[in-house]
LUMFITOR-28840 format. One line per 10 residues: number of its first residue (from 1); their letters; for each residue z, y, x of C-alpha. Coordinates in steps of 0.1 Angstrom, whole numbers, plus 5000, padded with zeros to 4 digits. Example, Ala and Ser with C-alpha at 12.3 -4.5 7.8 and 13.67 -1.06 7.14 Angstrom:
<atoms>
1> AS> 5078:4955:5123 ~ 5071:4989:5137
</atoms>
This chain:
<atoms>
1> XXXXXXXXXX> 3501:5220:8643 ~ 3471:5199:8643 ~ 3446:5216:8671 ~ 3408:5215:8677 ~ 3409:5192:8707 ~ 3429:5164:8684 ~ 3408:5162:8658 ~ 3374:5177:8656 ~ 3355:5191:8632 ~ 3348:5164:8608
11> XXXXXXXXXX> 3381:5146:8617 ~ 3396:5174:8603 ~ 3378:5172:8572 ~ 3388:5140:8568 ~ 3424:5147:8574 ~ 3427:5177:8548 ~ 3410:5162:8522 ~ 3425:5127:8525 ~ 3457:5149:8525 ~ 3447:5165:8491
21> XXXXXXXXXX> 3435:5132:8480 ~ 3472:5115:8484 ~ 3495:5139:8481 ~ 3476:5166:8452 ~ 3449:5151:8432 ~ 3460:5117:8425 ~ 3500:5122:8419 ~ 3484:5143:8389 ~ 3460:5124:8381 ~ 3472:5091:8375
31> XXXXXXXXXX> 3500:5075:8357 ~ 3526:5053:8374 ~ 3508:5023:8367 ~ 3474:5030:8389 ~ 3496:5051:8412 ~ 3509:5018:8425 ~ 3482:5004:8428 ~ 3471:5030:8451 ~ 3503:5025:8465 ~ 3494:4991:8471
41> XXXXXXXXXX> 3461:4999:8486 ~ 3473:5023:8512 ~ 3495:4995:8529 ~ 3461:4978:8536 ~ 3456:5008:8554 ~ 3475:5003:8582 ~ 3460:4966:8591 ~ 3424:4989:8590 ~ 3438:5013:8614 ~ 3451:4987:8636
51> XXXXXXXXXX> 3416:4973:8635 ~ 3397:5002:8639 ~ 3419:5002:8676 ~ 3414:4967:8680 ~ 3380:4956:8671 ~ 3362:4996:8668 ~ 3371:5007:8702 ~ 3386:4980:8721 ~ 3361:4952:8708 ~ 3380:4925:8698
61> XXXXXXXXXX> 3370:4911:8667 ~ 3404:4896:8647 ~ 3402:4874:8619 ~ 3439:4868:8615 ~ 3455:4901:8609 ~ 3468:4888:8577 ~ 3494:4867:8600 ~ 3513:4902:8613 ~ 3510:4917:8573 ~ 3529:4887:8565
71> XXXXXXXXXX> 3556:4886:8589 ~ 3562:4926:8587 ~ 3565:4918:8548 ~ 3587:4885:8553 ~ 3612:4904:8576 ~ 3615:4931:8553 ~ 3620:4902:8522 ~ 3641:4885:8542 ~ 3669:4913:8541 ~ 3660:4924:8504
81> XXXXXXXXXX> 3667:4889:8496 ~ 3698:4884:8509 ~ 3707:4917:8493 ~ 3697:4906:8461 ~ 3716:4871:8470 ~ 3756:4884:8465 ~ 3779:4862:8453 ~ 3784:4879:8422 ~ 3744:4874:8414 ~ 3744:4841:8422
91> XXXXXXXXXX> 3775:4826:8408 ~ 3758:4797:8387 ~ 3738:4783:8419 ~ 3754:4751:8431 ~ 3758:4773:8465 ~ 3767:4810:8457 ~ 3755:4834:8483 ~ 3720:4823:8487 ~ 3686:4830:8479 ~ 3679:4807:8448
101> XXXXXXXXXX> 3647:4787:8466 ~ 3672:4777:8492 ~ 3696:4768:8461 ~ 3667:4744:8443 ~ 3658:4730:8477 ~ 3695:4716:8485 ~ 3702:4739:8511 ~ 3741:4749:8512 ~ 3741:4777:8538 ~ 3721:4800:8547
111> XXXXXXXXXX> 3700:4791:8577 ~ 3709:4809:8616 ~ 3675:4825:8617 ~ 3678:4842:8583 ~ 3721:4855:8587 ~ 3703:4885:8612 ~ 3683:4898:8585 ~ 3718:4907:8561 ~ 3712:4938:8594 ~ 3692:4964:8578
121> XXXXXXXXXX> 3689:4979:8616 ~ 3677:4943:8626 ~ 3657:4938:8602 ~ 3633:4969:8612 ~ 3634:4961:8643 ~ 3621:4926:8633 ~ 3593:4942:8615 ~ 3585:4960:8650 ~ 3591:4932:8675 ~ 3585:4897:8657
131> XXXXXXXXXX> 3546:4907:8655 ~ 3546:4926:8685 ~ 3557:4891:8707 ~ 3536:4871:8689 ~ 3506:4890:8694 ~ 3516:4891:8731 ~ 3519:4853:8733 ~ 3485:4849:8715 ~ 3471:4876:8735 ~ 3486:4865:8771
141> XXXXXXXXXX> 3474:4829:8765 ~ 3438:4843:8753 ~ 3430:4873:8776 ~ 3444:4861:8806 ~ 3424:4831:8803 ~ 3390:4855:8794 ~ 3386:4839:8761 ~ 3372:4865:8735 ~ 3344:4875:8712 ~ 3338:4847:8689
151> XXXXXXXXXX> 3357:4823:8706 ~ 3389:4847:8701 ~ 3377:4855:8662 ~ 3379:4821:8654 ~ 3412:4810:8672 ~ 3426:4836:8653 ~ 3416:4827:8625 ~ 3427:4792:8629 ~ 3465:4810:8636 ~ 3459:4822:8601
161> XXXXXXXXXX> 3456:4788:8585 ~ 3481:4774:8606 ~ 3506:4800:8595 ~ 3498:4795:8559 ~ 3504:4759:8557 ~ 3536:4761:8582 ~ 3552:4788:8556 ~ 3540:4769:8522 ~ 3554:4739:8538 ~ 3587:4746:8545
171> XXXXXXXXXX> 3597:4757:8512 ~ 3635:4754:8516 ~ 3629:4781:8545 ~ 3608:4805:8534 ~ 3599:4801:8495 ~ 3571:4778:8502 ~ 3537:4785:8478 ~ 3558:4811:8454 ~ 3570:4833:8483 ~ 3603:4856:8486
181> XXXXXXXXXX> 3603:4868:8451 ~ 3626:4886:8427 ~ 3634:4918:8452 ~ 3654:4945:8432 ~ 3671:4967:8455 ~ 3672:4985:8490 ~ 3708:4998:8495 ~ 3716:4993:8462 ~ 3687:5013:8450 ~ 3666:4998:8425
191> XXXXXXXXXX> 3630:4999:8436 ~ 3617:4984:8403 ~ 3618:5015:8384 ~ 3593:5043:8380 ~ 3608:5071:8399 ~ 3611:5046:8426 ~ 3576:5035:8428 ~ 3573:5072:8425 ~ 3595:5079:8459 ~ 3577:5050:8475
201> XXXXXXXXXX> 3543:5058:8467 ~ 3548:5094:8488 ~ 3568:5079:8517 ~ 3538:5053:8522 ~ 3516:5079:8521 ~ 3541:5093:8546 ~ 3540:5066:8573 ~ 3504:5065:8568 ~ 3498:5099:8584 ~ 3520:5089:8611
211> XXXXXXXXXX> 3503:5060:8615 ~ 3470:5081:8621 ~ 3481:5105:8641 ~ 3496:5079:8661 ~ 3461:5058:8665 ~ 3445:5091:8666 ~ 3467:5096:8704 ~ 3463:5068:8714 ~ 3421:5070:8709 ~ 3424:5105:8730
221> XXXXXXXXXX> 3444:5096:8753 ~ 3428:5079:8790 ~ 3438:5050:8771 ~ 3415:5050:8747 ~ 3384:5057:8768 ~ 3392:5027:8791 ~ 3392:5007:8756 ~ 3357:5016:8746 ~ 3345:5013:8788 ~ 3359:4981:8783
231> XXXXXXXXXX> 3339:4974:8750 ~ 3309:4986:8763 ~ 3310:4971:8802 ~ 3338:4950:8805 ~ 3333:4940:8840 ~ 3324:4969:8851 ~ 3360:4979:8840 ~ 3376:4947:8862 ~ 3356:4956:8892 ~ 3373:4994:8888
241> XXXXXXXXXX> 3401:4976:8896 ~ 3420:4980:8855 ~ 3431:4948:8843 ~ 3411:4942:8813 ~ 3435:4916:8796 ~ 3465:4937:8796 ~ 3444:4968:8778 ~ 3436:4937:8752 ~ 3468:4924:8749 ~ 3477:4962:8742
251> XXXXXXXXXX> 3451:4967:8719 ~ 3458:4933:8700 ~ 3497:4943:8701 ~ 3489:4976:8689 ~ 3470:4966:8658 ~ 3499:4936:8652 ~ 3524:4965:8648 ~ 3500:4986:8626 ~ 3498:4958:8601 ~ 3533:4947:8599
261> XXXXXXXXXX> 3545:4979:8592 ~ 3515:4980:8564 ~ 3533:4944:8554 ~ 3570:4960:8551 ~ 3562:4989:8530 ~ 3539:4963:8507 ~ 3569:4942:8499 ~ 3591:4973:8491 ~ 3562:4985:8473 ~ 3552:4956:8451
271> XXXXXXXXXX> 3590:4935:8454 ~ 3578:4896:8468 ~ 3558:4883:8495 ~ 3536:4853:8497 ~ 3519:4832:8518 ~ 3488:4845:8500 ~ 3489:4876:8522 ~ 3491:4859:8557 ~ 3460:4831:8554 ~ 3422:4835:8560
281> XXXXXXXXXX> 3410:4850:8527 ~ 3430:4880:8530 ~ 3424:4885:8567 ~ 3388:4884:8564 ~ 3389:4912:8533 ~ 3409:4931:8557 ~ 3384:4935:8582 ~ 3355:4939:8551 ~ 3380:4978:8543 ~ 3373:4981:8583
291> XXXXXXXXXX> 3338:4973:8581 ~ 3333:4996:8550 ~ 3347:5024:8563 ~ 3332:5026:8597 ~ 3349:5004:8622 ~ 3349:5029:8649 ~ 3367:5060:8626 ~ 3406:5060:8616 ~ 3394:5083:8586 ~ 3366:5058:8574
301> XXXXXXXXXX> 3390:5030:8576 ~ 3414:5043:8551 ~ 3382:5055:8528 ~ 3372:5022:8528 ~ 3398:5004:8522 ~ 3406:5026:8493 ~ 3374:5024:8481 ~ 3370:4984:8485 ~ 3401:4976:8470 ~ 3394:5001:8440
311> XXXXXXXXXX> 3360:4983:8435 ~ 3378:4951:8435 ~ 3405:4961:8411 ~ 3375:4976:8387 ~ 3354:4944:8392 ~ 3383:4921:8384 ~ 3393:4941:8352 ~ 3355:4940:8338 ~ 3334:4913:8352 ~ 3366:4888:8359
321> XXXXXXXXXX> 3341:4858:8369 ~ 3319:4877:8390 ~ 3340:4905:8410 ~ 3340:4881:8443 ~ 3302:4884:8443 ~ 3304:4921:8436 ~ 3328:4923:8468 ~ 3307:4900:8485 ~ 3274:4923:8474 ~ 3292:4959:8490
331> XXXXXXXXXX> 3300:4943:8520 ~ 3265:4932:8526 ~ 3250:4961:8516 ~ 3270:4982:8539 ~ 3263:4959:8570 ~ 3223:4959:8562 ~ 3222:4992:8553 ~ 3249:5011:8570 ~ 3259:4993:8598 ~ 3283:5025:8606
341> XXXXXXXXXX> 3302:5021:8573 ~ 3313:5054:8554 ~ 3321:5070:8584 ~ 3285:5066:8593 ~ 3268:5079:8566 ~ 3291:5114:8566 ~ 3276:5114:8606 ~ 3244:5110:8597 ~ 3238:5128:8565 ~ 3265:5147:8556
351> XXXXXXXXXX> 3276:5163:8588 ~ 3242:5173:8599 ~ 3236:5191:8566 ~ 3272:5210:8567 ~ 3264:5219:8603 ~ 3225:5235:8594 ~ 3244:5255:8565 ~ 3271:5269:8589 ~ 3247:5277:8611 ~ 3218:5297:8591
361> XXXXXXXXXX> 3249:5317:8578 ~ 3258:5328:8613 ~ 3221:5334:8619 ~ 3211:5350:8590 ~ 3195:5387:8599 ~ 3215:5414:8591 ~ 3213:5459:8598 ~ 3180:5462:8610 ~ 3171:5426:8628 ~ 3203:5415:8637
371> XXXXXXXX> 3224:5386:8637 ~ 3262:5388:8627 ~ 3273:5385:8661 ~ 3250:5414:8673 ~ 3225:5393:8691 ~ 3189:5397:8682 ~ 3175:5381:8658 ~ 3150:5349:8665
</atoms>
């Protein structure tokens, strides 16, 4: 039971209509087809989550978040591969029992770092912990050593390219430019077909209300208010005597986990993953769906990257030369404009105007004078 003193008010609109949103209107209202694609979009979700922890309330700006999507998705192809790599499928390699990239690259066994990954068990546990130590290492050499703001944005970003051209590069390793591709099954279960996408589309939507109610916590908890102390007077945090750079490293950690489980549930989703997921581009449009939706609310960030990617997906179908500029064109106008995102514009105009309704309701005169609750009237 979801009480009054973990979400308020207009959190809780938010959560009952996104609820309807997912789980009601838009099973019935779509076919298969844009169902996925929603299905798509809602895995983007959980990198804006992360963010809205990481940059909204603990003020560190990431420009690399596509680096955790990608390894959460890797480590999830990496076992779908193999599964999809049995002898019996690939009896007319040159070396049976591999994934074919490693078969057209000359490889004739299967690398040590990819045998863990035939562990279903390991392999979600690789989703969890791979981006979880990275993000430490990154964050233990950065925070300890008080790099951040800019400084921190690009670095990361730099880890994005880096990551790129280490996976493109390696080809016989990871798939190189193409990716992992050609993922049929989980378990034997062919998520290709329409009842699957079906089944997958729901237990996203699933793991993405865990996810919020999760971030949602950790934002209440004492946590969470040293977070945005520290955004708004780091030192002043230090000389209370809190470590600021392990709250960032947790924070930084935190929103690493967020977006590799967003990367998993993609590659089940959509069946590959690609080194097109992990660089700068799609890092950058990842914090534009934070931006959007108001950087500072869980709620707006999954609004927005909802609506973002649904403008994109509606640009690119009807103006296919100009939907960048169209992209490029929302984002700007919702930093000039609304610097608070979607989330900002329900606080400032939508709120107020439910809250005056409510409230000449309960005031309005009633048996001689009086309000409903018996007081006099004003």
């Amino acid at each position: 039971m979801i009480n009054s003193r973990f979400f308020n008010r207009s959190e809780l609109i938010g959560f009952v209509s996104l609820l309807l949103l997912l789980v009601v209107i838009l099973p019935l209202a779509l076919d298969i087809f844009r169902l996925n694609l929603v299905a798509k979009y809602l895995t983007y979700s959980f990198v804006a989550i992360g963010l809205v922890l990481c940059w909204g309330y603990g003020g560190i700006l990431s420009l690399g978040q596509g680096v955790f999507f990608g390894l959460g998705g890797y480590c999830m192809a990496m076992f779908l591969k193999l599964e999809a790599s049995s002898v019996a499928n690939t009896k007319i390699q040159s070396t049976p029992g591999i994934p074919d990239f490693m078969d057209w690259n000359q490889l004739t066994q299967l690398p040590f770092f990819w045998k863990p990954f035939q562990s279903f068990p390991f392999a979600l546990a690789a989703i969890i912990l791979v981006p979880a130590v990275f993000a430490f290492i990154i964050g233990a050499a950065m925070f300890k050593r008080r790099v951040g703001g800019v400084y921190f944005a690009i670095i990361t970003q730099a880890i994005a390219a880096i990551m790129t051209i280490l996976i493109v590069g390696q080809q016989g390793y990871t798939g190189g430019i193409n990716g992992i591709t050609d993922l049929r099954t989980l378990h034997g279960w062919d998520i290709r077909t329409d009842h699957a996408k079906y089944i997958l589309y729901f237990v996203e939507v699933l793991f993405l209300f865990a996810a919020i109610l999760v971030a949602q916590f950790i934002r209440l908890t004492k946590l969470g208010r040293i977070l945005v102390a520290m955004r708004e007077q780091e030192d002043r945090v230090r000389f209370s005597g809190y470590s600021v750079a392990n709250f960032k490293i947790f924070a930084f950690c935190a929103a690493a986990v967020f977006a590799a489980v967003g990367g998993a549930l993609f590659t089940l989703e959509v069946g590959f993953m690609s080194p097109s997921f992990v660089g700068i581009v799609p890092s950058i449009e990842m914090v534009i769906y934070t931006a959007v939706g108001g950087r500072l609310s869980i709620f707006g960030a999954v609004y927005g990257t909802i609506l973002v990617n649904f403008a994109k997906t509606s640009l690119s179908e009807t103006f296919p030369q100009l939907w960048l500029f169209g992209l490029g064109a929302l984002f700007i106008a919702v930093v000039l404009a609304f610097p608070n995102g979607l989330a900002g514009i329900w606080g400032d105009y939508v709120q107020p105007r439910i809250d005056r309704l409510l409230a000449s309701r309960t005031k309005k005169p009633s048996n001689g004078g009086l309000v409903a609750d018996g007081a006099p009237a004003e």
